[in-house]
N, C-alpha and C positions, 0 to 999 in steps of 0.2 A: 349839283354835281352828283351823278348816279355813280358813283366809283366803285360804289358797295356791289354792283352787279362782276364785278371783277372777280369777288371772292373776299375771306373774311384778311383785318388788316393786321401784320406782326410790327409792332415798333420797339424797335431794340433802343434801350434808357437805360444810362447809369443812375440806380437809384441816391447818388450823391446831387443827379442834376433836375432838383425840384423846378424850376424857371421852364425846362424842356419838357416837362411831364405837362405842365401847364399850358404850353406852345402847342403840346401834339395835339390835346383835347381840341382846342380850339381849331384848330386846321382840320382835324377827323371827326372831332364827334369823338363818345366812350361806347357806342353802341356796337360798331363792326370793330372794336378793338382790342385784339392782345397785345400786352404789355410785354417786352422780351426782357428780363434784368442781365444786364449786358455783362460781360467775363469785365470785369476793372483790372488795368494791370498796374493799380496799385497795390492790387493782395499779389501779385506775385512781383513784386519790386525784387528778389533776390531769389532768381530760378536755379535751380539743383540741375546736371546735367541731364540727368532723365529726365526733368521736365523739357527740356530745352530739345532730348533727340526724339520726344514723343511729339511733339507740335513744332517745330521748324526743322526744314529737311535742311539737309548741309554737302553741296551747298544751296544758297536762297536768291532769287535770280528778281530784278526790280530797274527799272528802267533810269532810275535813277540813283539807283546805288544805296536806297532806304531802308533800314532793318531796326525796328523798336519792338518793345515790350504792345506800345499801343498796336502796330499793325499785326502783332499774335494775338491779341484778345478782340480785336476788331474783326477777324475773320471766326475766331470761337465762338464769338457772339452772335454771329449769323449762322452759321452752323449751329446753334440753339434755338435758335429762330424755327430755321429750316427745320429741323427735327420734329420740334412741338408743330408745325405743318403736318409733316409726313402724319402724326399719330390723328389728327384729325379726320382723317379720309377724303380730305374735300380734294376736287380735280383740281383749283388753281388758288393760289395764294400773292395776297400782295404786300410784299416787303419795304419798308422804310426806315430809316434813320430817323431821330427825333428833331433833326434841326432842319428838316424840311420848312417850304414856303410853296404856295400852289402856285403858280403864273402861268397856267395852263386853262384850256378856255372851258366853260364851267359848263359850254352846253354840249360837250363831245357825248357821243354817244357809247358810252363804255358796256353796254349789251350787244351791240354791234361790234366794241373792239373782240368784247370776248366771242365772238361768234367766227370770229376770222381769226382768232388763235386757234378755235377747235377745227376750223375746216383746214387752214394752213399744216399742222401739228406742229405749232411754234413752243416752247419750250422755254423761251424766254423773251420777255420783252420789258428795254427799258425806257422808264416814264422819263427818265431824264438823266442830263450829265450835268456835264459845263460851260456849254459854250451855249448862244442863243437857237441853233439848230443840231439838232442830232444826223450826221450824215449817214447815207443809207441810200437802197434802192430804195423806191417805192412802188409796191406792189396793191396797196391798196389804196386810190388818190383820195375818194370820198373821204378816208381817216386819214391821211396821211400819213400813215405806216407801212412799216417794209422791212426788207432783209437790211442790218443796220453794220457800217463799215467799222471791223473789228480795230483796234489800236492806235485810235486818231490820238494825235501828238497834245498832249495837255487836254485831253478830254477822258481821264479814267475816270469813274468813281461808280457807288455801287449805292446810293443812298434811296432810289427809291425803282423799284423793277416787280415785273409778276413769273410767278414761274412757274412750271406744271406741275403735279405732282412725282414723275417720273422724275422731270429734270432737279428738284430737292435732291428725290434716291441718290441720284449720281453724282451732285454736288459733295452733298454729305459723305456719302462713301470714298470719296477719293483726295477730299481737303485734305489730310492730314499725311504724312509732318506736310506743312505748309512749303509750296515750293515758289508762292508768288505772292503782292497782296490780293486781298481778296476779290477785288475789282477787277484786273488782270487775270486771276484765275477763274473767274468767269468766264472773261471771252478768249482761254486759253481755250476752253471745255471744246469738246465736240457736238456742242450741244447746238441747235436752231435757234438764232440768235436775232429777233426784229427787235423796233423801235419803233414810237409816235415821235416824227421826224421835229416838230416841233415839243419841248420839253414842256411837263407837266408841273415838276417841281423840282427845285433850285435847293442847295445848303443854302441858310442863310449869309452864309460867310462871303458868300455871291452878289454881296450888298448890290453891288452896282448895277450890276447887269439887271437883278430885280425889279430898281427902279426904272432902270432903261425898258422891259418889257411891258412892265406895270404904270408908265408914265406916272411914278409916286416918287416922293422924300421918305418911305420908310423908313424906322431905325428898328432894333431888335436887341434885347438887354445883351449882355455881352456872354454872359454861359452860352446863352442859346447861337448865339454868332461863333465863336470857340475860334476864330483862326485859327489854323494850323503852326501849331509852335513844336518845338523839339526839346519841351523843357525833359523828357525821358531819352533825351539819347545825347550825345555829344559828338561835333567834328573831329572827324577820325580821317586826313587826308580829303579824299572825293565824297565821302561816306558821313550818314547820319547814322550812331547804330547806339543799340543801348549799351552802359558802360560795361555791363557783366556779359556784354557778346565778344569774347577775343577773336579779331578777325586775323586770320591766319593767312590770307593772300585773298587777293578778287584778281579778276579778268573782264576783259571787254567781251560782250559775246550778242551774236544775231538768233531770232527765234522767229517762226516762221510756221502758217499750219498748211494744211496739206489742203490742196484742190484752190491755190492761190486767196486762201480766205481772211491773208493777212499776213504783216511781218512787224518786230519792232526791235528795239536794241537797245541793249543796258548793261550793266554788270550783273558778273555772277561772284556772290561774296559767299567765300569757304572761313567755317569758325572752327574754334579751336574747342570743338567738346565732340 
């Protein structure tokens, strides 16, 4: 897997999650890799208002109504990522979550994908989400990559994609206060947005589908699997949100980009700070 021709690797780790620091090596190599030590939102279990109107806008708009401590440090954390890119001067960067799995095919030509990022001026491209295909045009069938269909229904995540250096610039400059998760705010961006239509690498937590690609019995310790739990937030009505978020009303609301390049619908949740 020539992946390293993509650019050098950022993997964002909570230094609490030894097992995953363990997982990345093995899947990457320590050679093309920085390590990102991710924002924990266990150091900020008890936010002060200012903290709260400096990194979540109000109000905070999520398709399902989802508002935690985790999804504010999950997007600071790439945004730290991002950053420590930007100062490196390199034209492309590849970002990852640590509970990646490859199941993407090992002899793709990633000299050539990068050769049609610079000829296209794609700005963003993601290796994978969550379902067994990433939908999208395809524009280039040899790789099968393309212009990739923004806000497909259970298909958000942000766990592994490359991005140009440009398109860092305008991430970073505009994340904050936080007005989506970070996956969503992604493909909110005005940014040129492809895909290798089949996925390169899966969350572990994707057991199954894993094994359905990878025709295996897989298993993976359980840090490194993490399902998604809400032990930081509690049911609040429709809403997961964390306890020191007072929600002060939500609304149903449609969001939609310009030049018909997508629409999706969720709530928009107004707090009380």
């Amino acid at each position: 897997m020539d992946l390293n021709k993509l650019g050098k690797f950022y993997v964002i780790n909570l230094d609490r999650f030894k097992e995953r620091r363990k997982h990345i090596s093995e899947i990457l190599g320590d050679e093309n890799l920085t390590i990102i030590n991710a924002i924990d939102n266990k150091d900020h279990r008890k936010p002060t208002k200012e903290w709260l109107k400096a990194h979540l806008n109000n109000p905070f708009s999520d398709p399902n109504g989802i508002c935690t401590l985790a999804v504010v440090c999950c997007a600071l954390s790439h945004k730290k990522a991002w950053d420590t890119f930007i100062e490196s001067g390199d034209e492309f960067g590849v970002f990852f979550e640590d509970d990646i799995v490859h199941v993407g095919d090992k002899n793709l030509d990633y000299g050539a994908v990068l050769e049609q990022l610079k000829y296209h001026s794609v700005d963003v491209l993601f290796l994978g989400k969550m379902k067994k295909t990433i939908r999208g045009r395809t524009d280039v069938p040899d790789l099968s990559m393309g212009k990739m269909n923004r806000f497909v229904k259970d298909d958000l995540a942000a766990h592994a994609y490359v991005l140009s250096r440009n398109a860092a610039i305008w991430l970073s400059k505009h994340l904050l206060p936080l007005k989506y998760p970070l996956d969503l705010y992604i493909e909110m961006s005005p940014l040129k947005i492809w895909c290798i239509h089949k996925p390169q690498f899966l969350q572990a937590k994707c057991l199954n589908l894993i094994n359905e690609i990878l025709d295996t019995q897989n298993t993976y310790p359980n840090e490194v699997i993490n399902k998604w739990t809400f032990e930081d937030g509690v049911p609040q009505e429709l809403f997961y949100l964390n306890k020191d978020f007072k929600l002060k009303s939500w609304e149903r609301a449609s969001y939609a980009l310009k030049r018909q390049q997508g629409a999706w619908k969720g709530y928009k949740l107004y707090f009380d700070f």
